[in-house]
DOGU-412529 format. One record per residue (C-alpha): y, x, z; residue in three letters. Coordinates in steps of 0.02 Angstrom, whole numbers, plus 50000, padded with zeros to 5 digits. Layout:
N
YXZala/...
This chain:
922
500005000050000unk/501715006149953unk/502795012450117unk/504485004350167unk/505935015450148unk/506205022250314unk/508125016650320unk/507454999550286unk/506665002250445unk/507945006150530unk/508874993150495unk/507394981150557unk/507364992650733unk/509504989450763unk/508974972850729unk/507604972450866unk/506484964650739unk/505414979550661unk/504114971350551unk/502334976350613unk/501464976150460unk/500374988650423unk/500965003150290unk/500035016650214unk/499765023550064unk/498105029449969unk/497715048249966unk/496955051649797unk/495325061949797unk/495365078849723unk/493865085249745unk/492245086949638unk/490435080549654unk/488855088849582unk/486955084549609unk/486295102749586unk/484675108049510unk/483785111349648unk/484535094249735unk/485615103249821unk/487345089249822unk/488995097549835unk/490455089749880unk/492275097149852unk/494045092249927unk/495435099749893unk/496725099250066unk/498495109149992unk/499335104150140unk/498295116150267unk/498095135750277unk/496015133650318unk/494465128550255unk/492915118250350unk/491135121750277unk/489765111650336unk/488165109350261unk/487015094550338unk/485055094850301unk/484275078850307unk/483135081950462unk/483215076250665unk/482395070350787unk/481465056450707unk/480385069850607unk/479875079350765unk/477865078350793unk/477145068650924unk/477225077151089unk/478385090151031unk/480055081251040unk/481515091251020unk/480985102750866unk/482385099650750unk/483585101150885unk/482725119750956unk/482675125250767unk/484505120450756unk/484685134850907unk/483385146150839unk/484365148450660unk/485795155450770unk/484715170950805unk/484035176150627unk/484775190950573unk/484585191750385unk/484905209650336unk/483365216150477unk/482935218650632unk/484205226150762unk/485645221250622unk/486925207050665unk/486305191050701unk/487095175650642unk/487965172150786unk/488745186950802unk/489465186950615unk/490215171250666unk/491025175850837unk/491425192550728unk/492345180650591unk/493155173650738unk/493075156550660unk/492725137850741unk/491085135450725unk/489725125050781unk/488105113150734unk/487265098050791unk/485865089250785unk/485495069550775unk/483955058350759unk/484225057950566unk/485285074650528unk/485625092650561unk/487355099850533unk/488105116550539unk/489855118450512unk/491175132550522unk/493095131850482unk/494125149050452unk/495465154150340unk/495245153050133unk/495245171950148unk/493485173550218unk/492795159450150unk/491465169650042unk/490645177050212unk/490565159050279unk/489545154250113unk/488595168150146unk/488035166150313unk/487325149250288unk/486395153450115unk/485625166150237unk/485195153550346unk/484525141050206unk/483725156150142unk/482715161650303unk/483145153750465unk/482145163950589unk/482285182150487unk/482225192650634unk/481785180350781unk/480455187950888unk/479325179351016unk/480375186951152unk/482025176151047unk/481175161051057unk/480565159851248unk/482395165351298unk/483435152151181unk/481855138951225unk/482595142651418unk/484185139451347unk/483955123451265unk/483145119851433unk/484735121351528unk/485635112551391unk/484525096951449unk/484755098251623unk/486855100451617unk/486695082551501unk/485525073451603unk/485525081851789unk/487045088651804unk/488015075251723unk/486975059351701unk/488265049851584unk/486765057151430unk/485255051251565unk/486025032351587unk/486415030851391unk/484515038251351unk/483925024451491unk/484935009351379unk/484325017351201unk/482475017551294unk/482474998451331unk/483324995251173unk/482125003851033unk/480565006351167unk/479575015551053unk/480515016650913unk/480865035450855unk/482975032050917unk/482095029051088unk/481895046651079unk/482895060751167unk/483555070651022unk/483445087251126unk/481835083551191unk/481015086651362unk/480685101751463unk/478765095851445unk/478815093051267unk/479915109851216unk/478645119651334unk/477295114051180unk/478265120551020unk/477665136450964unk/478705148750844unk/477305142650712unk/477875123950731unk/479955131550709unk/479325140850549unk/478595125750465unk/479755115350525unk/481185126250435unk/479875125050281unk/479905107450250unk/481415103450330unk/482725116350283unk/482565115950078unk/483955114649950unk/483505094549907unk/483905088850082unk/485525098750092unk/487085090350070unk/488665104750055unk/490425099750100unk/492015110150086unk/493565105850116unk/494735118950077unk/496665121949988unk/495855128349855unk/495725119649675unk/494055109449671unk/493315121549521unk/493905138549621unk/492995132449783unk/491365124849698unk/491295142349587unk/491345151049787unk/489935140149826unk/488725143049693unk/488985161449702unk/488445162149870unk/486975150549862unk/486225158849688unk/484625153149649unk/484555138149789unk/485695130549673unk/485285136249507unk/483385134449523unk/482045147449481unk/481515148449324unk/482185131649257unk/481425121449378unk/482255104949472unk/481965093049613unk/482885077449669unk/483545074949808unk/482855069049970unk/482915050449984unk/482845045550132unk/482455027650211unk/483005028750396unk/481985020050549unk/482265002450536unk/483064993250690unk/481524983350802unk/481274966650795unk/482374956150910unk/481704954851076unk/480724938451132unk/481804928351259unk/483054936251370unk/482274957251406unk/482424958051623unk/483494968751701unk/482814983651705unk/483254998651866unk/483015015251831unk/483705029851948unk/484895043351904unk/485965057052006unk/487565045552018unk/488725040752156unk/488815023352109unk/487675010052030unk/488185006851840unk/487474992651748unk/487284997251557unk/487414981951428unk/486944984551238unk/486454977451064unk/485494983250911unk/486634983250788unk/486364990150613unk/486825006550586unk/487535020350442unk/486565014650302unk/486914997250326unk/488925002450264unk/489494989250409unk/490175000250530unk/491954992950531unk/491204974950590unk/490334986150740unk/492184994750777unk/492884976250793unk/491624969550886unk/491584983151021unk/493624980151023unk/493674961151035unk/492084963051177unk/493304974751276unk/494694962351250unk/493554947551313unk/492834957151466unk/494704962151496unk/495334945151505unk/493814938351599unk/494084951951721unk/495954946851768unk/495744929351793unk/494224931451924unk/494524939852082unk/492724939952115unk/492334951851970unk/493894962452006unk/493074965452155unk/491534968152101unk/491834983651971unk/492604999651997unk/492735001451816unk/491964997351619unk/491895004751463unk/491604998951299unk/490685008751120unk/489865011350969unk/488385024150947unk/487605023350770unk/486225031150692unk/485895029250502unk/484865013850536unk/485265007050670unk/486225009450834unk/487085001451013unk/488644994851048unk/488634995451243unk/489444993351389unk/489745004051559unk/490044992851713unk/490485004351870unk/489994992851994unk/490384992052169unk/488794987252250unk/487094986052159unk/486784966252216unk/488354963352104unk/487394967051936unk/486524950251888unk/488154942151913unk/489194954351817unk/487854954751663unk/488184935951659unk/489884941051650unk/489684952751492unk/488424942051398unk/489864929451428unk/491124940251352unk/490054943351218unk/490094924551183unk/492064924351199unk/492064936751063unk/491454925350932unk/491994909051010unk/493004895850891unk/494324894751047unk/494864912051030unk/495034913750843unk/496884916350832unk/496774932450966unk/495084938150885unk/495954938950708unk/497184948250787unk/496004960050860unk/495204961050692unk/496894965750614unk/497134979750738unk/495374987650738unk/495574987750540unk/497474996050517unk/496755009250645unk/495265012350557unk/496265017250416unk/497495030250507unk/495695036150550unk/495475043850402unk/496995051050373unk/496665060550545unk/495155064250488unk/495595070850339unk/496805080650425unk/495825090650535unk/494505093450396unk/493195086350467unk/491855090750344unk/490375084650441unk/491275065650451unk/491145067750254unk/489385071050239unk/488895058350350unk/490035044850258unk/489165051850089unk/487275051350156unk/487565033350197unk/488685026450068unk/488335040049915unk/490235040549888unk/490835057949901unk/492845049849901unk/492855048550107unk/494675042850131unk/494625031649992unk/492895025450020unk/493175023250203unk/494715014550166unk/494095001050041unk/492644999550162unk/493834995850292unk/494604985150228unk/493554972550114unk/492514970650269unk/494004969050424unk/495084955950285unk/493914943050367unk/493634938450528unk/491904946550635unk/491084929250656unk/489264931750562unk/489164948850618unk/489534944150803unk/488244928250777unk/487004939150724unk/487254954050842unk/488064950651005unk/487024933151068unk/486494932751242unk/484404934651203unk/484734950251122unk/485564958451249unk/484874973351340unk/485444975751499unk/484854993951625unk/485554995551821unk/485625013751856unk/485515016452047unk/485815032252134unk/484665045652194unk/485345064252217unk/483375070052208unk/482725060052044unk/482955076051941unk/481845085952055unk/480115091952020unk/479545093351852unk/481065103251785unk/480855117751884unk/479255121651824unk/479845118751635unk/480675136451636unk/479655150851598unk/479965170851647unk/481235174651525unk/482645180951651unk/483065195551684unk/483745208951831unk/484595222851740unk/485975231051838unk/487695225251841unk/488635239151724unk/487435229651559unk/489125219151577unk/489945231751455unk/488765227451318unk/489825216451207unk/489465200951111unk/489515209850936unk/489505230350866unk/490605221850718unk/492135230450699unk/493855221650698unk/495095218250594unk/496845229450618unk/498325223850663unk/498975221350500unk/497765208650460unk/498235200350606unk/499935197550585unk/499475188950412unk/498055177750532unk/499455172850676unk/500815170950586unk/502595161750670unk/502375142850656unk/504245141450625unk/504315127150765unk/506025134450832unk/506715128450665unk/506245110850719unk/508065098950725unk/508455098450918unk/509755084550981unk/510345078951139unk/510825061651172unk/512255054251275unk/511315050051399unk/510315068051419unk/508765064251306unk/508325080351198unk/507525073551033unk/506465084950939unk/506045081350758unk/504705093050655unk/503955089550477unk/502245094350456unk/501025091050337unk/500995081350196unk/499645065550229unk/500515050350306unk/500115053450487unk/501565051650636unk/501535056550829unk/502815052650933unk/502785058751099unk/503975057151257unk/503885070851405unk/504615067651568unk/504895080051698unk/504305072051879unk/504165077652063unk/502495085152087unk/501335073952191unk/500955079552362unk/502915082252383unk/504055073052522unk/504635056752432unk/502925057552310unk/501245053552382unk/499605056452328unk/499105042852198unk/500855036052204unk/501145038452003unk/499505035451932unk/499485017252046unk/501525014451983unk/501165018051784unk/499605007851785unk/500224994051867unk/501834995551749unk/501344997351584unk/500394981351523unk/501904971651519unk/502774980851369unk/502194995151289unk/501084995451158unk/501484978551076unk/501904985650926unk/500514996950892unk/499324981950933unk/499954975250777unk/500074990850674unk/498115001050714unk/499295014950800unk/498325022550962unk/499485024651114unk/498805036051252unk/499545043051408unk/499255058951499unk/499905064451640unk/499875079851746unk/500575086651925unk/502045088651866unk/502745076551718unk/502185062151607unk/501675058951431unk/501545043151319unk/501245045351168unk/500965034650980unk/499885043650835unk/499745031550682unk/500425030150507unk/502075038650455unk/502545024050369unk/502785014050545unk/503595028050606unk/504895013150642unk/503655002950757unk/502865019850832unk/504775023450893unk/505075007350968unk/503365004951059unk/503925022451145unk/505695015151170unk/504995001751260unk/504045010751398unk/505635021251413unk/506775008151425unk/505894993851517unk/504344999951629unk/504444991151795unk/502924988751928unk/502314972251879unk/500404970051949unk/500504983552090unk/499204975052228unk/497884973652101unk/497984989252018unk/497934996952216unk/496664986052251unk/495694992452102unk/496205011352139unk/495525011452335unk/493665003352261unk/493635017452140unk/494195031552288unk/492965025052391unk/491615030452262unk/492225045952202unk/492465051652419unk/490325048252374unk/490045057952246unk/489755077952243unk/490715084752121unk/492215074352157unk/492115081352353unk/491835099652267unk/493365098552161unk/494415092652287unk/493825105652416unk/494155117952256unk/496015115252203unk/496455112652383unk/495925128152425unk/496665137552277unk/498425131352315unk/498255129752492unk/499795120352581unk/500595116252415unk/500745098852306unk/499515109052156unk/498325108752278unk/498485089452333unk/497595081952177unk/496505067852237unk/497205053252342unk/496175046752476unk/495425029652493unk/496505029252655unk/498065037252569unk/497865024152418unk/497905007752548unk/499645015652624unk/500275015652453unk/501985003452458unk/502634994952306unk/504264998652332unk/503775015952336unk/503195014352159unk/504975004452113unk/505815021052206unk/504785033652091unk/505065022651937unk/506925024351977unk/506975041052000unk/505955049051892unk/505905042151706unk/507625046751670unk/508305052151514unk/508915067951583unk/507065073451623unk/506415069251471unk/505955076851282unk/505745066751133unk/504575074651005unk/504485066750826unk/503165074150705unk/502665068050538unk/502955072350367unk/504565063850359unk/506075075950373unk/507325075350506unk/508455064650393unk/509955055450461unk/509085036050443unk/507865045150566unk/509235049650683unk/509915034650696unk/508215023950735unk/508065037850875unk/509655034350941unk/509395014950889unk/507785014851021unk/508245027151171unk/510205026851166unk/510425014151278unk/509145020451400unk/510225022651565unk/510365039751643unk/510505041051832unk/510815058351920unk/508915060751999unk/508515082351944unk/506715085851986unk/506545093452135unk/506345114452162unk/504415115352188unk/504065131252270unk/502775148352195unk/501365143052279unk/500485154452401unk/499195165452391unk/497345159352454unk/496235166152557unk/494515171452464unk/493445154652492unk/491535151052454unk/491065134152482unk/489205127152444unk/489135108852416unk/487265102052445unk/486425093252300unk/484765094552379unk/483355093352237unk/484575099852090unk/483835111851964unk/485325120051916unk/486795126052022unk/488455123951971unk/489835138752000unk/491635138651982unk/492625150552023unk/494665151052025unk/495655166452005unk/497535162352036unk/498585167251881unk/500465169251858unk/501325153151770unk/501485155651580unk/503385157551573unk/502865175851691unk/501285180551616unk/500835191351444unk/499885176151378unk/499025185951227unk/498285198251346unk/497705183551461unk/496775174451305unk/496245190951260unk/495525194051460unk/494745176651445unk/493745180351288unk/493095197151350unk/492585187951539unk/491645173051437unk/490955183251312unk/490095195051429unk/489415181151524unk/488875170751386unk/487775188851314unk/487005191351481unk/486555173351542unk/486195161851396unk/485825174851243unk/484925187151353unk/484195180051502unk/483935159351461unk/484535152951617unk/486165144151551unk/486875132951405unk/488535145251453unk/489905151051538unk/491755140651511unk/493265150351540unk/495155138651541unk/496785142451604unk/497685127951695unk/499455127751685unk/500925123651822unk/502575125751785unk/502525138751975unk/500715144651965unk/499105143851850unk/497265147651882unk/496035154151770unk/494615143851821unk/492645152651733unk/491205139451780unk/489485138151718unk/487775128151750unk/486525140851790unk/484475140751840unk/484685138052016unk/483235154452062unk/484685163651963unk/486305156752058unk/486555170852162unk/486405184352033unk/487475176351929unk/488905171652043unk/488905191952079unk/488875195851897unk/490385181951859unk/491365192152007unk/491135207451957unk/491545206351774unk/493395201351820unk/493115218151942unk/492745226051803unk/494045221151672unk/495295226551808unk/494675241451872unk/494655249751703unk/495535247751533unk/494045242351414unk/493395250751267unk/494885247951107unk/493665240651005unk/493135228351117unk/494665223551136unk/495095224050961unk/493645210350953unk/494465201451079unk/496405202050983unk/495565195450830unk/494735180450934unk/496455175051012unk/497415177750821unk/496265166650739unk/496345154750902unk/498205155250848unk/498085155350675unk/497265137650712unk/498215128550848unk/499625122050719unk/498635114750567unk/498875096250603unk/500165084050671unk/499275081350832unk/499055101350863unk/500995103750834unk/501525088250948unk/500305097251082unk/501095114151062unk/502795107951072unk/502445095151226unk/501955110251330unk/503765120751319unk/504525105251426unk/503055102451537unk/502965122951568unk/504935127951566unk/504665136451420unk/505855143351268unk/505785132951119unk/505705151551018unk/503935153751138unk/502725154651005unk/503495162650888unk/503525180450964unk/501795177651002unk/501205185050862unk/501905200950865unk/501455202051045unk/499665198250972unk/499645211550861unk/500245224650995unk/498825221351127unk/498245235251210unk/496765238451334unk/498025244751475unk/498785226451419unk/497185218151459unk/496905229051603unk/498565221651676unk/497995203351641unk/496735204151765unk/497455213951886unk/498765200051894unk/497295187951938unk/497445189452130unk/495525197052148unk/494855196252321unk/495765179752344unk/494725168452223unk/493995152252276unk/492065148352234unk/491075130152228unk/489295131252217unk/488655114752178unk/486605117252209unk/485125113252323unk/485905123852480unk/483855126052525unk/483615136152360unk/485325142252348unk/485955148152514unk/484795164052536unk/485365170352365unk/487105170752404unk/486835179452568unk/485655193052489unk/487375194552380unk/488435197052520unk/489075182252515unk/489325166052702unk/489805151752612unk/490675136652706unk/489215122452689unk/489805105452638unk/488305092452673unk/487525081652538unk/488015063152547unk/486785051552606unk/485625040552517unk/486285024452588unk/487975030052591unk/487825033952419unk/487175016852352unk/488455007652461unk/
C-alpha cells in the first residue's frame, strides 16, 4: 500500500485525529532461486541497505527421524559437526574457524529441521561458504571417540540447564507429551540422558550419511551483494555438491511431515506432573496445524484474541484475580502441526480446575458471535503486525526465518510471500479456524506442581568419565592458534557509526529530541528515556515504580498502535524508564502520538489491584531458589546502596501507598529528564519536527532534577550456597564490581570478557563435558557496574570449577596476556562492533544507553580507534580495575554434594536453606 506523505500526517497529529490505518509499502524481491543438480535449492536476497551477510543452510532432518530408543541423534550430530576439522587431525576445528572469523554464528535443531547459520561481513563471506561445504562434505572429519563422549557430556548438561535448572522447557515438554502422546512431536528434540547414553559414533556417521546430503539442503544468503555475484560465491564453494558428479541428478527431498493426532475422545483429564518450580502452573493447549498447513497467521490471531478474552475475563472476576499470579499466551509450530498454549501461574494448586474452566471459557469468547466487533479488531491488529514482522525480519537477515517460510510454502519471496499470506488470510475474521481449533473437548490441559528433588536420580548417572583434573595454568590455552587480523583491518571492521551526526533539539520545555535515519526498509522506533531516582532511595521504595507504571498505563498508551500492528514495550531499569513503539515508518505519525500519550497523560488509575496482584506474585518468588539467590547476590555486591535493593518484599509491596505512586509520577516523568529518540528511514525533515513538537510540546515541565546517587561501596568478598537439595547441576555466579562505563576503557573490558569466557568455555564444555558454558555480561549503572561470569556446571565438578572461574580473572590481572591472544580477543570485540548498528532497533538501543549511562553523544565513535589500539597492559588494567578479592559468589546446588568441594577449595560459604516442600506448594 502506498504511504501517506508524512506532512499529511502531521497535519492529522495538530489535529488530534491521526488516522490509524495501516501503511506500508511492498519490498520487491531481488534475489534468485535455483533447484541445483544435485537438489541442492539455493535461495538469494539481495539486502543493499546493510554492511553484512547471514548464511544459513537448513537440512531437512530432526528429531522425528531419530531411531527408536536413541532420541536426540539429529540434535547430538548438530553438536558433533562443530568438532570436525576438515583439513586433519590436530588442524582447526570448525568451531574454532568460526570464533576465529569472529562472526555470529550458531545452529539449531527441530523435530523436522537442522539449521546452521552464520552472519559476518561480505568480505569473508567465501570462508563462511567454505566452512559449511566442509561440513556438508564430512561432518565428523577428525572427531575421535574421546570428541564424542566429551560433547555427548555436553549435550547432557544442555538438557539438564533446560529442564532442571530452568523447568519453563520440562512444563512445555509435559503439555506437548499429553498433546501428541506418542506422536514423534511428543518427543524431546534433545533427547534424554538415557537415550543419548545409547548413540554410538557409528549411529552419528550414518546419520550424517542419509541425513546430511545435497537433496535435503536448502541454502539461503542474504547478503548486499547482487543476486548473480552471491549465487556465483556459493557454487564455488560447494563444487561438485552442486554441480553433480559426472552428470548425475537427484530431486529434492520431499518431505511429508508427521500429521497432527486425531482429536481426543471427550474432554482429556487433568493431568499433574511434577517439576522443580516454586509455584503450581497449569498449562492449557490445542493441536493446531502447523508450517505446512500455510495457516500460521489464523494461529497468531487466535493466540492474540485468547489473551484478550482471558484478559478481560480476568478483570471482571475478583475470584480469578486472586487466584493467578500470572498467564501467558503462544504459538509453537512444527511443520505439521503444533500448540497454541497457555501458562497460568497459579496461586494455589486447588485453584486449577476452576481456572481451566476459565481458559476453555476464554477460548469460547474468542470465537463467540457477541464479541465480533472487538475480535475483528483483534484480527486487524495481529495482521498489520504481522506485516512489520517481516520487514524486521528482513532487517536483521534472518536467513533461517527464510528457509523455513520456503520449506513450507516453496516460495523463496519471504517478505512478499509472508505478506500476501498475511494478509488474504487475516482480511477475514478467525471464526472457522477458532471452531475447528480452540473448542473445549480438544483442549489439553497439564498442572505442574512443585518438587525441588524430581530431577534427582537418574541424571547423575547419565554422565560418563569424560572430566578432567589438569592443573590450573591449562587456563592459558586459548580457544583458537588462528592468527588475527591487524589493526588495519580492524578499523575497516569497527568503523564510526556516524550517530553524533544524528539532529539533536531541545524543546521549550527541556525535552532533547533525537532524530537518526537508518536504513532503507520502512521500519520506525521511537523511543522515550527518562531519567528517575534509583529505587531503594529516600522518597523511592522498593517496587514503588514498577506497581505506579503498571497500574498507569492501560488507560492511554498504546491505543494507537492497537490499531496500526505497532508493538509497544517498556523496559525499565534502577535508574530510568523506557517506552518504546517499533512498527512501520509510514505511521511514524501514530507511533509519535501513542508515545506522546504516555508522556503527557499517565496517571495511577487501577493501583489496589495491580498491588494486590504484585504482593501474590512476591509471595512466590520469596519461594523460589533462584529468586532468594539473586537477591542475596546484588545485595551483597552493592551492599548499603539502592543498586543493591532490587527485589521488593511481599511485606514492602503491601506498604506501598497510592499517593506515593501519584508523588513519583509527579516527579519523575518530566520533560527535563527525558530523551526522545526517533529512528527510521525518514530524514530529520522539518514536517518531522513539527509532529515532534505537535505531540510532546505541551508536555509540562516541573523543576524535579534526579537526585545525586552516590559511587557505591566496595563489598566484602561473599560466598553464599543456596540449597537445592537433589539438583544435578550447580549453578555459580560470580560478580566482580566494575567501574561505570562513562570511567572505564570499555574496549579493553569487552576484550577482558572474551578472554575470561573463552577460557572457560575451552576447559569446561569443549574439554571436560561438564557444562553447556560459561556466560560473561556487564551490567551497567550510571555510579557502578559489575561484570557478572555464571555457568551451570556437573555438580561432582562445582568446586573445581568455581576455583578455575576465580582464578582466570587472577590470572588476566596478574599478568599482561600473550599479544596474540589478545589480538584474538580485539578482533572478537571489532566485529561485536562492527555489528551492533545494522538495524533500526540496534541503533535506537545504542543511542538509549548515552542518557540512561551519562554518556557523550560522540561515545561510540572514538571507540574504534580505541579498538584498534588495545594492548595487553590495556587488558591487564581491565581486570585489575575489577575489585578482585571483593567478588560475591552464589552457588545454587545440592549443599550435601556441593559443600565439601568448596571447602577442599578453600572456600566457608554462608548456607542459605532450601525452601520447604509445603511451603513451596503453598
Amino acid at each position: 500500500m502506498r504511504r501517506l506523505p508524512l506532512a499529511l500526517l502531521v497535519t492529522l497529529a495538530a489535529c488530534g485525529h491521526v488516522r490509524y490505518k495501516p501503511k506500508g509499502r511492498p519490498v520487491a524481491y531481488q534475489g534468485s532461486f535455483a533447484t541445483l543438480p544435485t537438489g541442492m535449492r539455493l535461495v538469494v536476497y539481495e539486502s543493499p541497505q546493510v554492511d553484512r551477510f547471514m548464511f544459513a543452510v537448513s537440512y531437512r532432518a530432526g528429531s522425528v527421524d531419530d531411531p527408536a530408543g536413541k532420541e536426540g541423534l539429529a540434535h547430538f550430530a548438530e553438536h558433533l559437526a562443530f568438532r570436525a576439522a576438515p583439513d586433519g587431525r590436530g588442524k582447526p576445528r570448525l568451531w574454532d574457524r568460526l570464533i576465529a572469523g569472529g562472526w555470529y554464528f550458531n545452529a539449531f535443531t527441530s523435530h523436522d529441521q537442522t539449521v546452521y547459520w552464520q552472519a559476518g561481513k561480505p568480505a569473508d563471506l567465501r570462508e563462511a561458504l567454505a566452512i559449511e561445504a566442509a561440513r556438508m562434505r564430512d561432518p565428523l572429519a577428525g572427531v575421535t571417540a574421546d570428541d564424542f563422549a566429551i560433547e555427548r557430556d555436553v549435550v547432557v548438561s544442555e538438557y539438564r540447564e533446560r529442564f532442571e535448572t530452568d523447568a519453563t522447557a520440562a512444563e512445555l515438554q509435559f503439555l506437548a507429551e499429553a498433546a501428541f502422546r506418542s506422536h514423534a512431536y511428543g518427543r524431546v528434540v534433545g533427547g534424554t540422558p538415557d537415550s543419548l547414553r545409547r548413540i554410538t559414533l557409528a549411529d552419528a556417521r550414518a546419520f550424517f550419511k542419509k541425513a546430511y546430503m545435497p537433496a535435503a539442503a536448502v541454502l539461503v544468503l542474504v547478503s548486499p551483494l547482487p543476486p548473480r555475484k552471491a549465487a556465483e560465491q556459493v557454487l564455488e564453494a560447494f563444487g561438485e555438491l552442486a554441480r553433480g558428479d559426472g552428470g548425475l541428478s537427484e530431486e529434492p527431498v520431499r518431505y511429508e511431515p508427521p500429521h497432527a493426532p486425531p482429536a481426543p475422545e471427550g474432554s482429556p483429564p487433568l493431568v499433574e506432573r511434577h517439576a522443580p518450580v516454586s509455584q503450581p502452573h497449569l498449562w492449557v493447549g490445542w493441536v493446531v496445524p502447523g508450517w505446512y498447513s500455510r495457516r500460521v497467521p489464523y494461529a497468531e490471531a487466535a493466540a492474540v484474541a485468547l489473551r484478550h478474552a482471558f484478559r478481560t475475563g480476568m478483570g471482571n472476576e475478583l475470584r480469578l484475580q486472586e487466584a493467578i499470579t500470572d498467564f501467558q499466551v503462544g504459538v509453537h509450530l512444527e511443520d505439521g502441526a503444533g500448540l497454541l498454549w497457555v501458562r497460568v501461574g497459579l496461586t494455589s494448586a486447588g485453584d486449577a480446575e476452576m481456572v481451566l474452566d476459565r481458559v476453555k471459557t476464554a477460548a469460547f469468547r474468542a470465537r463467540a458471535d457477541d464479541s465480533a466487533r472487538v475480535r475483528s479488531d483483534i484480527v486487524k491488529a495481529t495482521r498489520d503486525r504481522l506485516l512489520t514482522q517481516g520487514y524486521l525480519r528482513m532487517e536483521q537477515l534472518d536467513a533461517p526465518a527464510i528457509s523455513q517460510f520456503f520449506r513450507a510454502t516453496g516460495d523463496p519471496d519471504y517478505v512478499g510471500g509472508w505478506q500476501k499470506l498475511v494478509a488474504v488470510q487475516l482480511s477475514y475474521d478467525i471464526d472457522s479456524y477458532a471452531n475447528e481449533n480452540l473448542t473445549r473437548d480438544r483442549a489439553i490441559s497439564v498442572l505442574v506442581l512443585p518438587d525441588q528433588n524430581v530431577a534427582a536420580g537418574a541424571l547423575i548417572a547419565a554422565v560418563g568419565g569424560a572430566t578432567g583434573t589438569r592443573d590450573l595454568e591449562d587456563l592459558e590455552e586459548e580457544a583458537s592458534a588462528l592468527p588475527a587480523p591487524g589493526a588495519d583491518r580492524v578499523l575497516a571492521t569497527a568503523r564510526p557509526p556516524g550517530l553524533d551526526v544524528a539532529e539533536r533539539r531541545v524543546l521549550a520545555n527541556g525535552l532533547t529530541a533525537v532524530v537518526a535515519k537508518r536504513g532503507s526498509l520502512p521500519v520506525a522506533d521511537v523511543r522515550l528515556v527518562i531519567r528517575t531516582d534509583p529505587e531503594g532511595s529516600p522518597d523511592v521504595p522498593v517496587g514503588l515504580p514498577l506497581v505506579a507504571r503498571i497500574s498507569s498505563v492501560a488507560g492511554f498508551a498504546g491505543l494507537g498502535q492497537q490499531k496500526i500492528g505497532a508493538s509497544l514495550f517498556e523496559r525499565f531499569s534502577t535508574e530510568y524508564v523506557l517506552v518504546g513503539d517499533r512498527g512501520s515508518s509510514a505511521n511514524l505519525g501514530v507511533l509519535l502520538e501513542d508515545i506522546g500519550q504516555w508522556a503527557t497523560g499517565i496517571r495511577v488509575w487501577t493501583f489496589e489491584p495491580v498491588k494486590r496482584f504484585l504482593r501474590r506474585a512476591v509471595e512466590v518468588w520469596e519461594r523460589d531458589v533462584v529468586w532468594r539467590a539473586g537477591r542475596a547476590f546484588w545485595g551483597r555486591l552493592f551492599p548499603g546502596h539502592p543498586y543493591g535493593t532490587l527485589f521488593p518484599g511481599a511485606e514492602g509491596v503491601e506498604s506501598l501507598r497510592e499517593g506515593q505512586a501519584d508523588d513519583w509520577i509527579d516527579r519523575e516523568i518530566r520533560p527535563q529528564r527525558a530523551v526522545l529518540f526517533v529512528v527510521s528511514d525518514e530524514p530529520p525533515s522539518p514536517e518531522l519536527w513539527a509532529a515532534i513538537d505537535g505531540e510532546f510540546g505541551g508536555w509540562r515541565a516541573k523543576e524535579s532534577d534526579p537526585v545525586s546517587v552516590q559511587v557505591p561501596p566496595l563489598p566484602r568478598r561473599s560466598v553464599i550456597l543456596v540449597d537445592r537439595p537433589g539438583a544435578t547441576q550447580a549453578s555459580i555466579t560470580i560478580g566482580f564490581r566494575a567501574p561505570p562505563a562513562s570511567e572505564r576503557d570499555e574496549p579493553a573490558t569487552r576484550a577482558l570478557r572474551w578472554l575470561f569466557s573463552s577460557r572457560l568455555n575451552r576447559r569446561i564444555r569443549v574439554e571436560d563435558g561438564v557444562s553447556y558454558g560459561v556466560a560473561a555480561q556487564v551490567f551497567d549503572r550510571r555510579r557502578g557496574a559489575a561484570l557478572v561470569v555464571g555457568a551451570a556446571v556437573d555438580r561432582e565438578a562445582a568446586g573445581r570449577t568455581l576455583a578455575l572461574m576465580l582464578e582466570a580473572a587472577r590470572s588476566l590481572a596478574d599478568r599482561p596476556g600473550a599479544l596474540d591472544a589478545v589480538n584474538r580477543a580485539r578482533w572478537q570485540v571489532a566485529r561485536s562492533f562492527g555489528f551492533a548498528f545494522d538495524t533500526v532497533g540496534s541503533v535506537a538501543r545504542a543511542l538509549e544507553q548515552l542518557p540512561a549511562l551519562g554518556l557523550p553523544p560522540e561515545y561510540y565513535e572514538t571507540m574504534p580507534a580505541s579498538i584498534a589500539s588495545l594492548t595487553p597492559e590495556r587488558v591487564q588494567a581491565a581486570a585489575r580495575a575489577l575489585a578482585l578479592g571483593r567478588e560475591v559468589v552464589v552457588v545454587v546446588a545440592d549443599s550435601q554434594a556441593v559443600l565439601p568441594q568448596l571447602r577442599r577449595a578453600g572456600l566457608e560459604p554462608e548456607l542459605l536453606p532450601a525452601v520447604g516442600p509445603g511451603e513451596a506448594s503453598r
